[in-house]
C-alpha positions in Angstrom: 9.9 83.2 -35.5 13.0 80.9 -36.2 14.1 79.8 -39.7 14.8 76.5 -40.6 18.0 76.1 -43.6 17.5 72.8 -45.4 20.0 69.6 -45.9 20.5 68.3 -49.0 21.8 65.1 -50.1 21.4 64.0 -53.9 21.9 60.5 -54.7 21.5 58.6 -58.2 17.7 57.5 -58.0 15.7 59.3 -54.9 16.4 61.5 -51.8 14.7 63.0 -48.8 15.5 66.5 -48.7 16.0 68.3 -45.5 13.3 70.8 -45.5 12.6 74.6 -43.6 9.9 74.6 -41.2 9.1 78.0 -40.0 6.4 78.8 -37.1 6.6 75.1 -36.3 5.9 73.6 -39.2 7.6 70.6 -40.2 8.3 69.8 -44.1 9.6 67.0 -45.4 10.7 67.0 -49.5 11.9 64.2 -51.5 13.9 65.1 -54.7 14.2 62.1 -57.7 17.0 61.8 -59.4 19.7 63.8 -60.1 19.7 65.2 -63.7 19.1 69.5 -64.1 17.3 69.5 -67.1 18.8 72.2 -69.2 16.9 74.6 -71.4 15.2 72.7 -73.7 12.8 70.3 -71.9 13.3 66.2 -71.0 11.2 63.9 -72.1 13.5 60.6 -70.8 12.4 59.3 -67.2 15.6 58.4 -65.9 17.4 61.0 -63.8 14.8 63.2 -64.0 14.3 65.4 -60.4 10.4 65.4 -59.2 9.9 67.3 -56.1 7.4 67.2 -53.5 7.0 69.3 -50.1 5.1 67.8 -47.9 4.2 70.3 -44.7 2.7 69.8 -41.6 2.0 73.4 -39.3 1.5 74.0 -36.0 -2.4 73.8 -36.6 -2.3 70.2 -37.7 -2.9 71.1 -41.6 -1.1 69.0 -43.9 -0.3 70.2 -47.3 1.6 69.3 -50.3 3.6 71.2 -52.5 2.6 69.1 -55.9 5.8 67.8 -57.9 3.4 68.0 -60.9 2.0 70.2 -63.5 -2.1 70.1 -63.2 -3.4 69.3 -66.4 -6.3 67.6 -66.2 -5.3 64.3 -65.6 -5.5 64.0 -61.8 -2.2 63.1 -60.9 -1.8 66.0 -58.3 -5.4 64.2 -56.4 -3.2 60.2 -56.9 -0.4 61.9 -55.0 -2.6 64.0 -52.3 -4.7 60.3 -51.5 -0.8 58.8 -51.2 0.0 61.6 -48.7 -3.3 61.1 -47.1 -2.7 57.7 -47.1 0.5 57.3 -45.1 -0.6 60.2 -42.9 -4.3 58.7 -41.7 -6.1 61.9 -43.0 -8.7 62.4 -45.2 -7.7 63.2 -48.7 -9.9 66.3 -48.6 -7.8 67.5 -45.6 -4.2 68.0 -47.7 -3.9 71.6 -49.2 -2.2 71.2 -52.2 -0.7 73.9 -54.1 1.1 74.4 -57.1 4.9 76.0 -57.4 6.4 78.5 -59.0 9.9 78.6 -60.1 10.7 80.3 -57.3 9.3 78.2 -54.6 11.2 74.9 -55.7 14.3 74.1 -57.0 13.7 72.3 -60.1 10.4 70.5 -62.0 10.6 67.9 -64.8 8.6 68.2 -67.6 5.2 66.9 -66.8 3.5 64.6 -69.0 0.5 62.5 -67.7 1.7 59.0 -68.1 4.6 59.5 -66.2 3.4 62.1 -63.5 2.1 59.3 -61.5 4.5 56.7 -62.2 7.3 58.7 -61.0 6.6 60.5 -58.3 3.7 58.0 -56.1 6.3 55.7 -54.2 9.0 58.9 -53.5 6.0 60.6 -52.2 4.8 57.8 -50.4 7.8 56.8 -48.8 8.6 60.2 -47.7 5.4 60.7 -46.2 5.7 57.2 -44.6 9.0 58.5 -42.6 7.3 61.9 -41.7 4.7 59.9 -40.2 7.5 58.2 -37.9 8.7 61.4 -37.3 5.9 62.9 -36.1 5.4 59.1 -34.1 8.2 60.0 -32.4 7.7 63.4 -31.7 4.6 62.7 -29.9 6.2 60.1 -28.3 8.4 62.3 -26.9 5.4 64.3 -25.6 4.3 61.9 -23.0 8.0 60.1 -22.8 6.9 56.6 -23.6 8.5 54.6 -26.9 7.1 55.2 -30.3 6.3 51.6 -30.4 3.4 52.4 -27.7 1.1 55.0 -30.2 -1.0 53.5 -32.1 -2.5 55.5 -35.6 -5.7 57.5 -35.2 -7.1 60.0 -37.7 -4.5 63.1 -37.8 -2.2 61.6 -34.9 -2.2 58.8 -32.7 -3.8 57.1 -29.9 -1.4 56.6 -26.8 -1.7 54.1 -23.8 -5.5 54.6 -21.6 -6.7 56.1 -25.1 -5.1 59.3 -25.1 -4.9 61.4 -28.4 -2.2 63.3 -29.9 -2.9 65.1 -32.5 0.4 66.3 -35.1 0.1 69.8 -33.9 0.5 68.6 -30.5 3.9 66.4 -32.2 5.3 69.6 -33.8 4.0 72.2 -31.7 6.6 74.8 -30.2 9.6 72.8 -31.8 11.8 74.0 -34.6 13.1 71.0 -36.7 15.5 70.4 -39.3 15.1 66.9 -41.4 17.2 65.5 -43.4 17.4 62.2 -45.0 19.9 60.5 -42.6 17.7 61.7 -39.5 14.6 60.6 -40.3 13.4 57.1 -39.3 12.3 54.6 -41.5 8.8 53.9 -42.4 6.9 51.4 -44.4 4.5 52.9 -46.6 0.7 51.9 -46.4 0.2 52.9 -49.8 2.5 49.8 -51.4 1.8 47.3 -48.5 -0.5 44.6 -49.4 -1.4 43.8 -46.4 -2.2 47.2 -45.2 -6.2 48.6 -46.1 -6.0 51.3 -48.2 -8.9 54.3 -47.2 -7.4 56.6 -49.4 -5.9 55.0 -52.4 -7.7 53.5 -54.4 -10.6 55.2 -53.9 -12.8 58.1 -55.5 -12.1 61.4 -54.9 -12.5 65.1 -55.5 -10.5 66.7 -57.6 -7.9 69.1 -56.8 -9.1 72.8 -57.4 -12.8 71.4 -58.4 -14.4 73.7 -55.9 -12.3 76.3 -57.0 -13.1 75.8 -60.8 -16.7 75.4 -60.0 -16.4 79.0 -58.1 -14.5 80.5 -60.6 -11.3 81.3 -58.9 -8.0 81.9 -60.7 -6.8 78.3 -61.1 -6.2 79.2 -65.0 -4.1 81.7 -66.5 -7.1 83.0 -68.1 -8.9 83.5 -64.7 -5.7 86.2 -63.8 -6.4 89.5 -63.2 -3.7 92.0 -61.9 -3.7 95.9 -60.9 -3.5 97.9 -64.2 -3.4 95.2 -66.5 -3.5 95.3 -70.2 -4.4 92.9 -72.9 -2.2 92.2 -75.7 -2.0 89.6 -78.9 0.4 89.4 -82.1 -0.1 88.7 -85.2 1.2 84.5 -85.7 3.0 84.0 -88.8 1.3 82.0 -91.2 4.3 79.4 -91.6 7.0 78.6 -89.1 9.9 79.9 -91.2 8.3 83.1 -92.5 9.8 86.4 -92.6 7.8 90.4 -92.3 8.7 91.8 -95.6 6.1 94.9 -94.6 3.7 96.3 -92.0 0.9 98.4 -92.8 -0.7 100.2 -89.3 -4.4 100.4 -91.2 -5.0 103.1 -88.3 -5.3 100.2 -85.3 -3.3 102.7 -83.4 -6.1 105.0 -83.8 -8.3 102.5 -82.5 -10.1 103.9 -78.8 -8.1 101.9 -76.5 -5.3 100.7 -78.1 -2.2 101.6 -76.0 0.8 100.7 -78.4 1.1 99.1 -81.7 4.7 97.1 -81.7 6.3 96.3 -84.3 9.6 94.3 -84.2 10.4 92.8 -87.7 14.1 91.5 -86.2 12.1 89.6 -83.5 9.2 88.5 -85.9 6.8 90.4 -84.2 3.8 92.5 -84.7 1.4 93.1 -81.7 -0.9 95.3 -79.8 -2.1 96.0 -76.7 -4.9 97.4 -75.8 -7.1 98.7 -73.0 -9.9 96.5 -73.4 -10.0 92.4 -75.2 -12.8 94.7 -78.0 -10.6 97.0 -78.7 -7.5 95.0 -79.2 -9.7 92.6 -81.7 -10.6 95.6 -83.6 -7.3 96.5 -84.0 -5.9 93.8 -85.0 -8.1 93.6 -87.6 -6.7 96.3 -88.9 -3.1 95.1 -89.4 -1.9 94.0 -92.5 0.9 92.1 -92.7 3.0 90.6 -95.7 5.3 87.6 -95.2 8.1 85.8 -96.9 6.6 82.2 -97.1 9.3 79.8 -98.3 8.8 76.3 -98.2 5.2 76.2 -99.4 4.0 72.7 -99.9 0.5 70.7 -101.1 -0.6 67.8 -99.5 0.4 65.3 -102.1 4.0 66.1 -101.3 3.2 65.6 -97.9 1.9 62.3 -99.0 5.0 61.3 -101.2 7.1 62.4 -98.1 5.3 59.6 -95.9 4.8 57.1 -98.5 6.0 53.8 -97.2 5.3 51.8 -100.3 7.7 54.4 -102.1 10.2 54.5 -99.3 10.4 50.2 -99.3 11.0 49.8 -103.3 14.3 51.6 -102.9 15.2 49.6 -100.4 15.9 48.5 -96.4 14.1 51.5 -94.6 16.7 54.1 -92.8 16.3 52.4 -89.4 15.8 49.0 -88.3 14.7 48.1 -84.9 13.7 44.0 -85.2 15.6 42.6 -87.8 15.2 38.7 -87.7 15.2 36.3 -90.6 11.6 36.6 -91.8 10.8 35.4 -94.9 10.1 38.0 -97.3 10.0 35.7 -100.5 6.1 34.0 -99.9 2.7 35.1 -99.2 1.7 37.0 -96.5 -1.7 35.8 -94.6 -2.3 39.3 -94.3 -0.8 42.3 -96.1 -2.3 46.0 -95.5 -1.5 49.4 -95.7 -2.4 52.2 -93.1 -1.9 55.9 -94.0 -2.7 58.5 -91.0 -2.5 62.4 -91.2 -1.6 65.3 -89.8 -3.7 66.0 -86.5 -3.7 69.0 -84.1 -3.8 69.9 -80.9 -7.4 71.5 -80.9 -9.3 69.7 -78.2 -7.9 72.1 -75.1 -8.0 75.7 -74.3 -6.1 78.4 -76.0 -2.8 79.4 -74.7 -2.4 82.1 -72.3 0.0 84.2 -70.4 0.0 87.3 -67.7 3.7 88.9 -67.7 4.1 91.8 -65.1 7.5 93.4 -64.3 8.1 95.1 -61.2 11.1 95.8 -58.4 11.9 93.4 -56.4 15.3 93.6 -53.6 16.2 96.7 -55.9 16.4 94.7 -59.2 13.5 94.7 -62.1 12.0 91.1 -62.4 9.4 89.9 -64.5 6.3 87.5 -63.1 4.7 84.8 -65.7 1.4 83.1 -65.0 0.5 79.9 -67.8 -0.7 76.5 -68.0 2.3 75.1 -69.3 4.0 71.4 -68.9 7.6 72.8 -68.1 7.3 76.4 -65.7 11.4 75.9 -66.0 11.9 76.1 -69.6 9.6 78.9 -70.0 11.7 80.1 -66.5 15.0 80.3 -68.8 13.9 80.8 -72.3 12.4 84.3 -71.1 15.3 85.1 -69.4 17.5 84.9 -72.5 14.9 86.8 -74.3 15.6 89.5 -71.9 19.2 89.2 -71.2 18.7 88.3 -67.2 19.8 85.6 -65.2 16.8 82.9 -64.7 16.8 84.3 -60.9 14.9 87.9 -62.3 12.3 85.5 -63.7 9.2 84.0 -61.6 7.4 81.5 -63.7 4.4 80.4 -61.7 2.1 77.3 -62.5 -1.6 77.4 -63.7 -4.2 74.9 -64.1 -4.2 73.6 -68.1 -7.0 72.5 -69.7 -5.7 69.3 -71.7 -2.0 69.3 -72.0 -1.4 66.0 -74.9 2.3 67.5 -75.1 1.2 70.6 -76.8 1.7 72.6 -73.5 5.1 72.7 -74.2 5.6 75.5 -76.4 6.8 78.9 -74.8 5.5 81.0 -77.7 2.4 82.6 -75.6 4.6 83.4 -73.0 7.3 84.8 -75.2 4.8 87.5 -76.6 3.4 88.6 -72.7 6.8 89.1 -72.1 8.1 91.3 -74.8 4.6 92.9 -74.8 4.7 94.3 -71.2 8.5 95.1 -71.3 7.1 97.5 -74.3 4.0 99.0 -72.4 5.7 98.7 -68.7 2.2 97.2 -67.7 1.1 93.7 -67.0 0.0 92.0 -69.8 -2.5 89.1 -70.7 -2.7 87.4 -73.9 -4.5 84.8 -74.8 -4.3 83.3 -78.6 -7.6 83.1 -80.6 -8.2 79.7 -81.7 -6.9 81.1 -85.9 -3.3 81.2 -83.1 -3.8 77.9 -81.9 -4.0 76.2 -84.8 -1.4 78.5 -87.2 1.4 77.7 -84.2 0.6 74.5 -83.2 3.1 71.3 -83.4 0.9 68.9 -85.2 1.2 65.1 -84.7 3.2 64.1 -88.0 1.6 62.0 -90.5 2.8 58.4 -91.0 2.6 55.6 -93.3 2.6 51.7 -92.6 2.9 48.3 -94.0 1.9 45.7 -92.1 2.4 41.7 -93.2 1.7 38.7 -91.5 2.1 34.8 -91.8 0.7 32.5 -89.7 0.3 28.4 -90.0 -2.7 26.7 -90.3 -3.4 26.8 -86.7 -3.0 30.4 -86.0 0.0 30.8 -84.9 1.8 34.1 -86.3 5.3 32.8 -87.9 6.8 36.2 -89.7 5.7 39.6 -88.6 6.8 42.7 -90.5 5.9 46.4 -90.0 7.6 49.4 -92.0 6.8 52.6 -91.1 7.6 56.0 -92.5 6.9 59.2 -90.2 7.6 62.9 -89.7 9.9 63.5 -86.3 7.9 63.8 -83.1 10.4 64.1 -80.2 13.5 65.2 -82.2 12.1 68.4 -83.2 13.5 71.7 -82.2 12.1 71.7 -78.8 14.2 68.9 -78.0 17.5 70.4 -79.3 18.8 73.3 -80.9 20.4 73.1 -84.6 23.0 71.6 -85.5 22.7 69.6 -82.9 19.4 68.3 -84.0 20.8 67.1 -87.4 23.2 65.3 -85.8 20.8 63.2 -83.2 19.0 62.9 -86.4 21.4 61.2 -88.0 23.0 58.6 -85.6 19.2 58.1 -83.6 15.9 57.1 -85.3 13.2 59.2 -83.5 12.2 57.4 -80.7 8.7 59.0 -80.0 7.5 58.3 -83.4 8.5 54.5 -82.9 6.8 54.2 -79.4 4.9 50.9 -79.6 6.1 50.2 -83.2 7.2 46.5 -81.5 3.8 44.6 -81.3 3.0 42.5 -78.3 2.4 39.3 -80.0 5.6 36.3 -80.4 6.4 35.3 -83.8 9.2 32.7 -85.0 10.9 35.6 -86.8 9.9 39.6 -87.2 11.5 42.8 -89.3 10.4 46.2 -88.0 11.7 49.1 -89.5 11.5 53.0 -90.0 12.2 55.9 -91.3 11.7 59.2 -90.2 11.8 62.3 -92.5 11.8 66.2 -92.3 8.5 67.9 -92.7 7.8 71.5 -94.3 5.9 72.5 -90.9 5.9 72.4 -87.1 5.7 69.0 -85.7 6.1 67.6 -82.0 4.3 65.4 -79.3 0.9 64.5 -79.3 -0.9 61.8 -76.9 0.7 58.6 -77.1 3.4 60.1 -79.4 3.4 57.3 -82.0 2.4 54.8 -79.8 -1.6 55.9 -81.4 -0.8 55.4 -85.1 1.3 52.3 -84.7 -0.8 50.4 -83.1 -3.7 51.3 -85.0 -1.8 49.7 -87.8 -1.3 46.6 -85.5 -4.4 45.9 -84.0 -6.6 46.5 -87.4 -3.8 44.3 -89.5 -5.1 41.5 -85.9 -8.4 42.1 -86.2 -8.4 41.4 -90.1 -6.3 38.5 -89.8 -8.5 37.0 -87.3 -11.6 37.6 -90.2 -9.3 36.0 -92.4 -8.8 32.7 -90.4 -12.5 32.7 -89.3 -11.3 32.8 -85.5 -12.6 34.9 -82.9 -10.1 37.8 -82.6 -9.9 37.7 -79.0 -9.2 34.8 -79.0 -6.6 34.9 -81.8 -4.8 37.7 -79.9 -4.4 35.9 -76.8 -2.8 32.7 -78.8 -0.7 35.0 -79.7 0.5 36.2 -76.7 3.6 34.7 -75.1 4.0 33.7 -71.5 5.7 37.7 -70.7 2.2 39.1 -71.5 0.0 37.6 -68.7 -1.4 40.9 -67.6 -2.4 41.6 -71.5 -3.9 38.5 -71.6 -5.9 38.9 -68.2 -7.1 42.3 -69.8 -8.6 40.3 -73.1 -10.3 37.5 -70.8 -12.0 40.5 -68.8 -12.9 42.0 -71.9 -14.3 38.9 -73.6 -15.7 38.4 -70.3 -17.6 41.7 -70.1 -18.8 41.4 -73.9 -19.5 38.6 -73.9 -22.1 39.3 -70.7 -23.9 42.0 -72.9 -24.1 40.9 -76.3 -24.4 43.3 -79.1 -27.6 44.9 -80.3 -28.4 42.6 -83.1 -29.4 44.5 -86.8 -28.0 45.6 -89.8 -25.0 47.8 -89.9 -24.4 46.9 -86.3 -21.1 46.0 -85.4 -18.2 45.6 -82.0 -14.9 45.5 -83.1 -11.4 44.9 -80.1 -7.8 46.2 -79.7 -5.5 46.2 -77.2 -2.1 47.0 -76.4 0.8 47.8 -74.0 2.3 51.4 -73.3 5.5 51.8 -72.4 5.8 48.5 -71.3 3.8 49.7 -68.2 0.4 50.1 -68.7 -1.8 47.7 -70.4 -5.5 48.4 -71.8 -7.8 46.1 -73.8 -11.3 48.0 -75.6 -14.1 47.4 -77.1 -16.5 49.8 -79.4 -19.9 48.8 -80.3 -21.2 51.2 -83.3 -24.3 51.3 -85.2 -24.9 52.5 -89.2 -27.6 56.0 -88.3 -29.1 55.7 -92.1 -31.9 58.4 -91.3 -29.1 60.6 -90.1 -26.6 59.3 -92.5 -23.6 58.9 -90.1 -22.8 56.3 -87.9 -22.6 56.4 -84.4 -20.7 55.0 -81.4 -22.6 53.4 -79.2 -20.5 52.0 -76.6 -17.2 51.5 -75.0 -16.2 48.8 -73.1 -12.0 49.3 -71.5 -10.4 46.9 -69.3 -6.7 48.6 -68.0 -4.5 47.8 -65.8 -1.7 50.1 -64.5 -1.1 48.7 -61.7 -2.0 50.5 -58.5 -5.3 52.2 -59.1 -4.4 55.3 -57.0 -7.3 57.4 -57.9 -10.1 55.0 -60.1 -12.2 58.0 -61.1 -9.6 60.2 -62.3 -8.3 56.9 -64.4 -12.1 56.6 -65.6 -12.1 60.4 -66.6 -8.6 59.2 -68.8 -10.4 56.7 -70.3 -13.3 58.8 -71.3 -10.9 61.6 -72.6 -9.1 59.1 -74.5 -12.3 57.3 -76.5 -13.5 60.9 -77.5 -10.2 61.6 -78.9 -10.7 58.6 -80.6 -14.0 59.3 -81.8 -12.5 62.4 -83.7 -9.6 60.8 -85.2 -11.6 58.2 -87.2 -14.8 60.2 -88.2 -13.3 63.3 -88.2 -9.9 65.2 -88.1 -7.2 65.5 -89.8 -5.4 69.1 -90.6 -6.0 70.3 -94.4 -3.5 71.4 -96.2 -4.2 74.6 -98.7 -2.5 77.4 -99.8 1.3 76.1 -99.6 0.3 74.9 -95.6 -1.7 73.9 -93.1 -5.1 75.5 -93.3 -6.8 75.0 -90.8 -7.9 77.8 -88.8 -11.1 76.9 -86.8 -13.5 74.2 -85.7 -15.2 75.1 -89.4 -12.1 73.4 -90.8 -10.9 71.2 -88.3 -14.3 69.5 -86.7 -13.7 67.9 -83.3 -15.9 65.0 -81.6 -19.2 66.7 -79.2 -21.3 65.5 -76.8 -23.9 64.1 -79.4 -20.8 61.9 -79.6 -20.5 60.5 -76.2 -21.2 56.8 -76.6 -21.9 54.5 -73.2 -19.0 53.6 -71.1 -18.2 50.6 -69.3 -14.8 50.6 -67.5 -13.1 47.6 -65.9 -10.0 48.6 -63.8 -7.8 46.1 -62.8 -6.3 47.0 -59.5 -2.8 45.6 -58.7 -2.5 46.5 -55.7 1.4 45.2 -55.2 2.3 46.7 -58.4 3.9 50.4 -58.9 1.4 52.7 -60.4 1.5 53.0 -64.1 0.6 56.2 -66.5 -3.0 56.2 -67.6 -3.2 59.4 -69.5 -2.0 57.8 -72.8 -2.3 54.7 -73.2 -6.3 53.9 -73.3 -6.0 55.6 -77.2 -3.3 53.2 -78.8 -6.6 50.7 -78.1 -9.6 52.9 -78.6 -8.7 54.0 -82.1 -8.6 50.5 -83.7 -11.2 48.9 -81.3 -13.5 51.9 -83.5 -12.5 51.2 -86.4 -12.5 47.2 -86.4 -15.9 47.8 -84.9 -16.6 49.8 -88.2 -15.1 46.5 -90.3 -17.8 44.5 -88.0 -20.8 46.7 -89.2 -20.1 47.6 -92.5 -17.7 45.9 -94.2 -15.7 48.6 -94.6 -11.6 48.2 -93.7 -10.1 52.0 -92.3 -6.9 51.9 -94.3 -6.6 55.6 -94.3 -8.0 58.2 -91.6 -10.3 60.2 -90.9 -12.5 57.5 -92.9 -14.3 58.8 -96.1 -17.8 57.9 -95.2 -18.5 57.6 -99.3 -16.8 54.6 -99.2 -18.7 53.3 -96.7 -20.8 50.1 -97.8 -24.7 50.8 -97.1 -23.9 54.7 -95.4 -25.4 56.7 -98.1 -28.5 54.2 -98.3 -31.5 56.4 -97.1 
């Protein structure tokens, strides 16, 4: 068997890498950009390096090496269907597997509106050049000119009808790629001319068979030899100390292995023989902590409160700042206030750590869902003093990831676990852990005014905002570095989408950002969500105001940049206007829409009725229009959709993280109620496929529309204007009627 060394050649956007192709087998891998993010994780898209390894063996299988953590969203299936697509397979036929830190050289962070959007055409035009390749190749076979074979399923059709397959192309040959050797190729995938079979079409999803079998594609489904289980105690605040630990007997517990106990490190675990006997014992641990910082929520409150933040002045940042006229009435003027929500709508955290010997050197082995397996890669190896070399992170299936898979924390406690027991070690967080370490999504405050003339037309436009931090948190930067971002840089994940697509003659947007007495970070949409809830409902009441139809008002609004916005609202009104409303009392359909990331562009509509024998009301359906370009994989962008209406569901009926006892207090779904299926409204999805146009995230952008469609869909039925969320139903006009 010969071994292949690779080539590499980095340049500033994309490269093909030269790749290893042992037995035969010919691999192809494409690197983007040229940035090594360090040990705190990237959330920036440019130089950011994406890899994919793209194999074909001496049997004719194709597989793919995914450049992306799986978590849910699909975007390992939109890149398998591009692969499948340049290489005339089915997209069944690519095995596609996921890496571990020690199969590739380097992953970004993964987040699901970017996945696809960064890695389809590098994937696609690498696979477009190994298809050359192996055009050639086969050409070579039967000596006649490349030009001569035609495509056929899994090879090519040669002169008088002959097939070769791509074992027969690779077969025998030992090759060595690299980006200057390769020849070029156009890729099927982004030529309008070319019929897709592939993209663009439904398909099933990676690991579903799998999933459906129960086989380990979660961290949870990992078993290994003389494994142990294991769980700490999470501290009830993030800066609290152990002042005292009392054992209770849970070392006497049957089972129980080791009780540690680690006060420099923060930490108090066991681990146990069995999951009974660790939950037993750690019911028997007491422990008593140094809580400073405690807080109530009207602090919170005063912390956010734009009103209070704009008497004293111009707010800390300003990112618009025009000559709007701040002396006259404002058509509209409206306050929004949004809380504190968490990430409680995926699976708990978990992690397998196992250290063994490995070319006469201890190493440690990680399994977890995670978003970033190279974070977790180094952060573990300072923990333990190694070089990052000692430690194999490898990647599990998540269930959800909304930028709460980036926390290392499980993994932290299966490391220092099984270094203490010298046995693997699984722990997996009860949902009380979930909730007492999460990174919430900040709360926020907003002021919205605007002015329009007689016909419509929106003249001033002003939006203040005050919010807690959401990307410059500790997990992007360690202190002091962090103070100083904070001071020269507003936070510019709470002020995604804070800019509202509409023109005006003159607009002041402004924010502040301020500390918060508990964890914060990234949640889906960042603050694209909250912002444009603010937007969109400030539209839809302006639109009551004037007496138009806010559809139509919207798309006035609009300028001439906009036309793919504006297609999205004529489909809506389209659609709607195709199925009207049930008619009745306390029915209602409310619209929003909105632009992510200047990328991805979604208009929605709820329709919700007033349940006054349940005393409730209910969503009833769902009507999206989105466009992100490319529709690589329609179903998995349907799923997206879906995902992102329920979320939206739960943030105006029902969530929001209560604040008790100095903190956050939520510690279950008793607390913290999330949307079910009695929730599920009817869907009807409208996906714009552009098929010239780059691929566009889907993950996060459906819910910067969904939440204020709802809740302008409320104002329809009831009355009632959401000015603060989750809605109080008391207020409600007609709810409490029986």
């Amino acid at each position: 068997m010969k071994t292949v060394k690779a080539k590499r050649r980095f340049t500033r956007r994309s490269l093909l890498k030269g790749a290893g192709v042992a037995a035969a087998g010919l691999t192809v891998t494409y690197v983007i950009g040229r940035h090594f993010v360090p040990i705190l994780p990237s959330l920036a898209t440019p130089d950011i390096d994406g890899v994919a390894w793209i194999s074909v063996g001496p049997d004719g299988q194709i597989s793919m090496l995914s450049p992306v953590h799986e978590m849910g969203q699909g975007s390992s299936l939109g890149l398998a269907q591009i692969v499948a697509e340049e290489l005339n397979v089915e997209s069944s036929e690519i095995k596609v597997s996921f890496p571990s830190t020690r199969d590739v050289p380097h992953m970004r962070f993964t987040t699901g509106s970017q996945a696809i959007a960064l890695h389809a055409r590098p994937v696609a035009d690498a696979a477009a050049r190994l298809r050359e390749e192996l055009r050639r190749k086969a050409a070579a076979v039967i000596d006649v000119e490349p030009a001569a074979l035609a495509d056929a399923k899994g090879g090519f059709f040669a002169p008088e009808k002959r097939f070769l397959s791509y074992s027969d192309a690779v077969a025998g040959e030992e090759l060595t790629l690299a980006s200057e050797s390769l020849p070029t190729g156009t890729s099927y995938t982004f030529d309008a001319t070319h019929e897709n079979r592939q993209v663009g079409h439904d398909a099933l999803q990676i690991q579903a068979r799998e999933i459906v079998m129960g086989a380990p594609v979660f961290a949870g489904d990992i078993l290994r030899p003389n494994m142990v289980y294991g769980r700490t105690v999470q501290a009830p605040a993030p800066d609290a100390r152990i002042l005292a630990v009392s054992d209770k007997g849970a070392g006497d517990v049957s089972g129980v292995i080791q009780v540690i106990i680690d006060k420099p490190r923060r930490l108090v675990g066991v681990v146990a023989e069995t999951p009974a006997s660790l939950e037993e014992a750690l019911k028997r641990l007491e422990v008593q902590w140094d809580r400073p910082g405690r807080f109530s929520a009207e602090e919170v409150a005063d912390r956010v409160d734009v009103d209070r933040a704009l008497a004293k002045g111009d707010l800390e940042h300003s990112l618009v700042d025009e000559d709007v006229d701040l002396s006259s009435d404002w058509t509209v003027d409206l306050r929004f206030d949004q809380p504190i929500l968490h990430h409680a709508a995926q699976e708990p955290r978990t992690a397998v750590a196992e250290f063994s010997q490995r070319d006469g050197q201890e190493v440690v082995d990680i399994w977890t869902g995670t978003q970033d397996i190279f974070v977790n890669q180094k952060k573990a190896a300072a923990d333990l003093g190694w070089s990052t070399d000692r430690v194999t992170v490898h990647a599990m299936r998540v269930g959800g990831g909304f930028g709460g898979r980036v926390l290392y924390d499980v993994v932290r406690e299966a490391v220092l676990l099984a270094q203490e027991v010298k046995r693997p070690v699984k722990v997996t967080w009860s949902r009380r852990d979930e909730f007492l370490a999460d990174r919430t999504r900040p709360p926020s405050s907003h002021r919205v005014q605007i002015r329009t003339d007689a016909h419509g037309q929106i003249s001033d436009w002003r939006h203040a905002c005050v919010s807690g931090y959401v990307l410059l948190t500790e997990l992007m930067a360690p202190q002091p570095l962090l103070s100083g971002m904070r001071m020269v840089m507003h936070d510019f994940g709470a002020a995604r989408e804070l800019k509202a697509p509409y023109s005006a003659r003159a607009r002041r947007i402004e924010m502040s950002d301020v500390d918060l007495p508990f964890h914060v970070g990234g949640w889906r949409s960042l603050g694209a969500a909250p912002n444009n809830f603010a937007i969109e409902s400030a539209m839809d009441e302006l639109a009551r105001k004037l007496k138009r139809d806010p559809l139509d008002l919207r798309m006035q609004n609009l300028g001439e940049e906009r036309a793919r916005l504006r297609n999205c609202l004529t489909r809506l009104k389209t659609i709607c206007d195709a199925r009207p409303g049930a008619p009745g009392k306390g029915r209602g359909r409310g619209y929003a829409c909105g632009i992510y990331q200047e990328h991805s562009y979604v208009a929605a509509a709820f329709d919700v009725a007033v349940d006054h024998q349940r005393r409730r009301i209910r969503a009833e359906h769902c009507t999206v229009v989105m466009d992100v370009g490319l529709a690589v994989s329609p179903d998995q962008i349907r799923a997206q959709i879906e995902g992102c209406a329920m979320m939206a569901i739960g943030q105006l009926w029902k969530e929001a993280a209560p604040v008790g006892d100095g903190g956050l207090s939520a510690h279950g779904f008793d607390d913290y109620p999330i949307p079910t299926m009695s929730d599920v409204p009817q869907f009807e999805i409208d996906i714009v496929d552009q098929g010239s146009t780059p691929p566009a995230g889907v993950g996060q952008a459906p819910i910067i529309a969904l939440v204020p469609a709802l809740a302008n869909a409320l104002r329809d039925a009831t009355g009632y204007r959401a000015l603060k969320l989750p809605i109080n139903f008391d207020d409600i006009p007609g709810i409490l009627d029986s």
